[in-house]
N, C-alpha and C positions, 0 to 999 in steps of 0.2 A: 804323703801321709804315712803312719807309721804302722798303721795296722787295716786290714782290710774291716774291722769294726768301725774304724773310728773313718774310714771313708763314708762310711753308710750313714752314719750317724750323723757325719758333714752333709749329707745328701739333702735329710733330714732337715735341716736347718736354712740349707738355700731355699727350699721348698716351703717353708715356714713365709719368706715374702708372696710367692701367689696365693698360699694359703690366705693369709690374713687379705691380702687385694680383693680376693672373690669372695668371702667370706663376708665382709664388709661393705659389699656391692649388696648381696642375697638379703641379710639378717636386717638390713635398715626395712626394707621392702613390705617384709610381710609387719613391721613393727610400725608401720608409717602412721596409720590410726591413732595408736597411743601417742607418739610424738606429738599428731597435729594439737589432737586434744591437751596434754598436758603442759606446751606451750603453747596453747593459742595461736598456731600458728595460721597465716592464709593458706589457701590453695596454688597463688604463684610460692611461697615459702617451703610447701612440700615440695612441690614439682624442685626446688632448687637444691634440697637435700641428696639430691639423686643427681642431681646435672652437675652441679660444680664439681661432687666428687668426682666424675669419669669427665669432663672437663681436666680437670687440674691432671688426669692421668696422662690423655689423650694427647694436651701441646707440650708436656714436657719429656715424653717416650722417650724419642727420639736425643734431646740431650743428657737423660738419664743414662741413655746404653753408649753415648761420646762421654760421661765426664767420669763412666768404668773403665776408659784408655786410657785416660787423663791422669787419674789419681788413685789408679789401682781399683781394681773390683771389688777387693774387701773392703778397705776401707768404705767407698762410696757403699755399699749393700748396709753397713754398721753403720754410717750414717740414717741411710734410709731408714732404716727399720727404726733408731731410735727416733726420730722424725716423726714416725708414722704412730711411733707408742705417745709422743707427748703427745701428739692431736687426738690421738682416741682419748685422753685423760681430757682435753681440753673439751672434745664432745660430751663428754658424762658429765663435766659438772654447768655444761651453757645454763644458761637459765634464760635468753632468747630466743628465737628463731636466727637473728641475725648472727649470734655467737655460732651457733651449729653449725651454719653455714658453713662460715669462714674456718671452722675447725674442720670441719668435713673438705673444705678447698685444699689446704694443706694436708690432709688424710690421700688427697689423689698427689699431689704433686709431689709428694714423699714416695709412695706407690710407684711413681714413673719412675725414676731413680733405684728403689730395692728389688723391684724386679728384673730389669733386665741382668742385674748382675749376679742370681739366682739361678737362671738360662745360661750365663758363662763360662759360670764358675763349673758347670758340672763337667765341660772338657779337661780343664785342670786336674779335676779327682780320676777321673776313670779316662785313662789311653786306652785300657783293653774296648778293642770293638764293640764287643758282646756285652761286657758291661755298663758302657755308657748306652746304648740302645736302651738297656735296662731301666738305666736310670733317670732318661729320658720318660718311659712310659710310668715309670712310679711317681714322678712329676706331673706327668700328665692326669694322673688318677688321684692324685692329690686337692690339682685343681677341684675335679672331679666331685671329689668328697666334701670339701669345703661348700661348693656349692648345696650339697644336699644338706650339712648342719646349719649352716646360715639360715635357710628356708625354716629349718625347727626352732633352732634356737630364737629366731625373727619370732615366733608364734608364741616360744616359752615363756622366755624371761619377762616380756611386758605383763603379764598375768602375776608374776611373781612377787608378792608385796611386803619387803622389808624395811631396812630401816631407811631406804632410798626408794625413789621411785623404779617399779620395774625395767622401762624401756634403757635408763641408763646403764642396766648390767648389760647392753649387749657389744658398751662402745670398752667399761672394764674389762669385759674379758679378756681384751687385744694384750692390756698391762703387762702381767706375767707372762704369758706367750713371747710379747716382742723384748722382754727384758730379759730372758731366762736367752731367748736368740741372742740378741748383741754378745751376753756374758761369752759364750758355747762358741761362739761363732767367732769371737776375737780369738779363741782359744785355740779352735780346730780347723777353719777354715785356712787352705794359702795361700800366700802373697801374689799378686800379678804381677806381671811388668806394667811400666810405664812407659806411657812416651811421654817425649819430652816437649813436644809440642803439638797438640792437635788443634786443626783447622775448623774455627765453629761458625756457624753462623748466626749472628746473635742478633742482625735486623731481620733474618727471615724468623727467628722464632719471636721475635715480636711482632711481629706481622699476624703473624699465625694468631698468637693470643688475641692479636687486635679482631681482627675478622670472624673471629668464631666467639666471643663476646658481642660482637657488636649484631652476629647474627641469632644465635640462640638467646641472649638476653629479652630483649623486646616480645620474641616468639610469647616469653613465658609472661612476661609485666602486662604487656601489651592488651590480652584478653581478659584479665581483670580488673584494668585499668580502662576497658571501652576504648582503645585503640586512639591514644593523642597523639598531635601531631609528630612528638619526638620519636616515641616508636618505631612509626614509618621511615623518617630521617635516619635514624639509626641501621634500621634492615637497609637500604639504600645503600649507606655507609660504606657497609661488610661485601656489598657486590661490588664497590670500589676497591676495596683492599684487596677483595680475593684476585681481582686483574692484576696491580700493584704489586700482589708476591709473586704472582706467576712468571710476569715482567724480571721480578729483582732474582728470581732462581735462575732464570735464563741466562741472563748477564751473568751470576758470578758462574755458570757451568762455561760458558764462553769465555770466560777468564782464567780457568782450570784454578775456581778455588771450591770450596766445600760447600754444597748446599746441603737445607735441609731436607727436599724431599728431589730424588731423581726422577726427572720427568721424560730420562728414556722407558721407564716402568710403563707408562702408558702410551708406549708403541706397539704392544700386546696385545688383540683382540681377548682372548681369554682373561686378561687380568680386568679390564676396562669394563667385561660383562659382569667381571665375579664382583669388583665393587659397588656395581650399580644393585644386583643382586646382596649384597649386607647389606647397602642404605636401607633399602624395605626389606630385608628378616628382621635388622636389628632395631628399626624401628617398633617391631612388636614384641619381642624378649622380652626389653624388662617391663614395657607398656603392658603389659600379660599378669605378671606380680603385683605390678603396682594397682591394676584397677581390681583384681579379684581382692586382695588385703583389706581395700575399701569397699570394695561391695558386699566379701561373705561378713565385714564385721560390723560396718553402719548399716548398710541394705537388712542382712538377712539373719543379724544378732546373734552372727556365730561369734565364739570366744576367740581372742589372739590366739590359745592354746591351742585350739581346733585346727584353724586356719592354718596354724604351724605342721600338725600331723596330716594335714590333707596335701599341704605343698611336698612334705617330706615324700610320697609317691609321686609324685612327677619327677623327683629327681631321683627315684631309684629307676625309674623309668628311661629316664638319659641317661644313666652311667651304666644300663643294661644294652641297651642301642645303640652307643657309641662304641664298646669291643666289639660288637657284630659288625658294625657299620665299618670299620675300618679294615677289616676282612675282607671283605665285598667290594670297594672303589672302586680295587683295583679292574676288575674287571667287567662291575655296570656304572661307573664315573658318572656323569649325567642322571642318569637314570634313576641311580639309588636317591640321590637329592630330591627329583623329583618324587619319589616313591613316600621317600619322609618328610616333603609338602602337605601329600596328598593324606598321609595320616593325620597330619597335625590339623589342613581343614577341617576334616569329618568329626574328628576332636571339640573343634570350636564349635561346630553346627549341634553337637552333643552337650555341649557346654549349656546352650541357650536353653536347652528342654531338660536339664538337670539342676539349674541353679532359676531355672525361673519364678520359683516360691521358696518360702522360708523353709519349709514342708520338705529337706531336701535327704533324699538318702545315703548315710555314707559308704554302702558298699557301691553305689551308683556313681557316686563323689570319686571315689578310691580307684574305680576304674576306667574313671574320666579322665585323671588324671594323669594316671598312669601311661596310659593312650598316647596322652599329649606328651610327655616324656617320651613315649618312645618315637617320637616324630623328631621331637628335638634332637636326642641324641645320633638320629641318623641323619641328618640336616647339617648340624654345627661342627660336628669333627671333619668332614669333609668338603667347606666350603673352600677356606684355607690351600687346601690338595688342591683343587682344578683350577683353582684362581693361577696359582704361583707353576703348574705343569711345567709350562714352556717357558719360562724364565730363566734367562742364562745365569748360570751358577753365581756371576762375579754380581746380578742385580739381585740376586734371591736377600739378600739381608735387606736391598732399601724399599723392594714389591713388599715382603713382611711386615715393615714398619710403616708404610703406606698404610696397607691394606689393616692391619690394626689401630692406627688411627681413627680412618675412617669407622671403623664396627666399633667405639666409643662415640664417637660424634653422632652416628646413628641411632644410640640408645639414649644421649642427651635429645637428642631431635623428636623421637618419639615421645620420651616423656612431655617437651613441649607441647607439643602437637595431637598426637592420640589423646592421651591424660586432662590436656587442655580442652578437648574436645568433651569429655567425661563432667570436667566443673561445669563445662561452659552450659551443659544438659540441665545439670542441676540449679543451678543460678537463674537459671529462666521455669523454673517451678518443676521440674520432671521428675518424674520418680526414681528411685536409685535402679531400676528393674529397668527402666528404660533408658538410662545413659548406660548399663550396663549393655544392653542390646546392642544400642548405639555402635559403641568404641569395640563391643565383640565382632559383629560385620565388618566394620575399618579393617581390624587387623586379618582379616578371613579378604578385604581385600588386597593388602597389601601382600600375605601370602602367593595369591591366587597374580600377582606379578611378578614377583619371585617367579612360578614356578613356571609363567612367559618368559621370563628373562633367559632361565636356564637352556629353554625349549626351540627359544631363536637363537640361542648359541649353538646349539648342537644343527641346525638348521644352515646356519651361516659360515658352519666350518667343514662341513658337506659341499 
C-alpha cells in the first residue's frame, strides 16, 4: 500500500464483508413480523428466512476460505461481496416467501466466500505487529457494531412508509454499501498469491449440504405439517450421511488428501466440551431475537420502532462486556463464562416479570435488556478462547472452522426447535404470553447446561 491512509481505509472495506454478514443476520430478526405479515408468509417460511441464511453461510465456510488460495483473495472477496449485493436487491424486490428464501440462501452462501477473505487480507495490509493486533480488534468491534445497528434498523425501517414497503429498506441498504466496496476495494485492496493447485473436497462438501438439509429441513416442515411419514424418513436419512461423511473424511485423511473437516480436532477434551457447549448457547442467541420481535410486536403491540430501540440496549450491553470480558479470561477462563451464564439466567428470569403484560415499563425494558447484553458479551467473546487453548498451532485454523460451523448449525437448530416450539404453543390455542413463557424457560434451560457443560470441564481437567 501506498500510504498508511489508504491501508486503513483498505481495513475499512475488508470489514465491510462481516459487517454486512452480521448486520444481515440481526436487522431480518427484529423485522421478522413485518415480513411475515406482508408476505403472507407460514411460520415454517419464517423460521426459514433465518435458517437458510446461516445454512448457506455454515457449508460453504470452509470452501470460501480454500477458493481465497485458489483464486486469489481479492478477487474471490469482489466476488462475494457483489454476490451478496445482487441477493440483497434479489430480497427487496421477492414478492413470495419462497423468493426470499432462496435470495436469502444465496445472501449466506455469498457471505461464506466474502468473509473469510476479509480475515486474510488484513496480514497482507499490516506486517507491523502492533498494527495488525490493531486492526484485528477494529474488526472485531465492527462485527460488534453491526450487530447493534442491525437490531435498530431491524425495528426502524419496517415502520417507515414510502413509496415501498418498509421491511424492504432493510435488504436495500446492503446496495450502496456492497457496491461503493467492490468499486474501493478493486481499487485499494492487494493482490494474493495463488496456488496453482489446491486439494478440495468436493464429495465431503456435498455430504455436508446433504445431511444438514436433510436434518434441519424436516425439523422445521415437519411441525406444521403434523409430522408425515417423509419427515421422519428424512431426519433418518441425515444420521445415515452424517456416518457416511465421517467414513469418507477418514479415508481420504488415510490417503494424505484434503478433507473438509480435521477430525484430529476432536482428540481434544477442551475443544469437544466447548462445541457441545455453542450447540446449547447458540441454540438460544438468535431464538432470543426472534421470539421477543414476535411477542413485544403481535403479543404486546409494541411498534417495530420500539422493539428496535429496546434491542439497541442489549447490544450496547455486549459490546460493553465484551472489552471487559476479554481482560479478564485470561485469568478466571472458566469461571468468567460461567459468571456471564449466570447473568444472562437472572436476565431471562426478569424477563418473564417485565414483559408479562402489555402494561410494560421502558426504563424496566431498558435495563432488562441491557442485563442480558451484558451476559452476552462476557459469554460470546470468550467461548472461542477456551475451546481452541490447547490446540496445536498447525490445527488452530481447521478447530476455528470447525468450531464456527458448528455455532451456525446451532442457531439454525434453534430456530427450528425453540421458535418451533413458540408456533407449535400458538397453533394449539395459547396465548402469546404463554408460548412466550414457554420458549423463555427452554432457553433459561438450555443456558443452565451450558453452564454444566463448562462446570464439568473444569472438573474433568482437575
Amino acid at each position: 500500500m501506498e500510504t498508511s491512509r489508504q491501508k486503513w481505509l483498505a481495513l475499512v472495506l475488508v470489514s465491510m464483508a462481516i459487517f454486512l454478514c452480521v448486520i444481515d443476520l440481526f436487522i431480518v430478526n427484529v423485522a421478522i413480523p413485518s415480513i411475515k405479515t406482508a408476505l403472507n408468509a407460514s411460520d415454517a417460511d419464517t423460521q426459514l428466512i433465518v435458517v437458510l441464511y446461516v445454512i448457506g453461510y455454515a457449508v460453504f465456510l470452509i470452501a470460501g476460505s480454500k477458493a481465497g488460495d485458489c483464486y486469489g483473495k481479492k478477487r474471490v472477496y469482489l466476488i462475494g461481496m457483489l454476490v451478496f449485493t445482487l441477493a440483497s436487491a434479489c430480497c427487496s424486490v421477492s414478492q413470495t416467501a419462497l423468493q426470499l428464501n432462496l435470495s436469502r440462501l444465496l445472501q449466506g452462501v455469498s457471505a461464506a466466500f466474502m468473509v473469510p477473505q476479509g480475515l486474510a487480507l488484513i496480514p497482507l495490509l499490516f506486517t507491523d505487529a502492533n498494527q495488525k493486533a490493531r486492526a484485528y480488534g477494529i474488526y472485531g468491534s465492527i462485527a460488534g457494531v453491526a450487530s447493534v445497528i442491525g437490531q435498530f434498523l431491524g425495528g426502524l425501517l419496517p415502520d417507515i412508509h414510502t413509496f415501498i414497503e418498509g421491511w424492504r429498506l432493510i435488504f436495500l441498504i446492503n446496495i450502496p454499501v456492497g457496491l461503493l466496496s467492490v468499486y474501493w476495494g478493486y481499487k485499494l485492496l492487494p493482490e494474493s498469491d495463488k496456488q496453482s493447485r489446491v486439494d478440495f473436497d468436493f464429495v465431503g462438501q456435498l455430504l455436508l449440504i446433504l445431511l444438514l438439509v436433510a436434518f434441519i429441513y424436516p425439523l422445521i416442515e415437519g411441525r406444521e405439517k403434523n409430522w408425515p411419514l417423509w419427515t421422519l424418513i428424512v431426519l433418518g436419512t441425515s444420521g445415515l450421511l452424517s456416518l457416511v461423511f465421517v467414513v469418507h473424511q477418514r479415508y481420504r485423511k488415510r490417503h494424505n488428501k484434503a478433507v473438509l473437516i480435521d477430525l484430529r480436532v476432536f482428540e481434544f477434551s477442551d475443544f469437544n466440551w466447548g462445541l457441545v457447549a455453542v450447540i446449547f448457547y447458540f441454540m438460544v442467541q438468535d431464538t432470543y431475537f426472534f421470539v421477543h420481535a414476535i411477542y413485544l410486536q403481535h403479543g404486546l403491540s409494541i411498534t417495530s420502532t420500539q422493539t428496535g430501540y429496546y434491542f439497541v440496549l442489549q447490544g450496547i450491553g455486549y459490546v460493553v462486556a465484551s472489552v471487559i470480558a476479554v481482560k479478564l479470561l485470561e485469568r478466571l477462563e472458566e469461571k468468567l463464562i460461567q459468571i456471564g451464564l449466570g447473568i444472562m439466567v437472572l436476565s431471562l428470569l426478569a424477563h418473564l416479570y417485565v414483559f408479562r403484560t402489555a402494561e410494560v415499563h421502558p426504563a424496566l425494558v431498558y435495563g432488562t435488556l441491557f442485563v442480558y447484553g451484558l451476559g452476552c458479551g462476557t459469554v460470546l467473546p470468550c467461548m472461542l478462547t477456551v475451546a481452541i487453548r490447547r490446540i496445536p498451532d498447525a490445527l488452530v485454523g481447521a478447530a476455528s472452522g470447525v468450531y464456527l460451523t458448528v455455532q451456525q448449525l446451532a442457531i439454525a437448530l434453534g430456530i427450528a426447535v425453540i421458535v418451533g416450539l413458540f408456533f407449535e404453543a400458538l397453533t394449539r390455542n395459547a396465548t402469546y404470553l404463554y408460548a412466550y413463557q414457554l420458549t423463555t424457560w427452554a432457553n433459561i434451560g438450555l443456558l443452565t447446561v451450558v453452564f454444566g457443560v463448562f462446570l464439568l470441564n473444569r472438573k474433568t481437567r482437575k
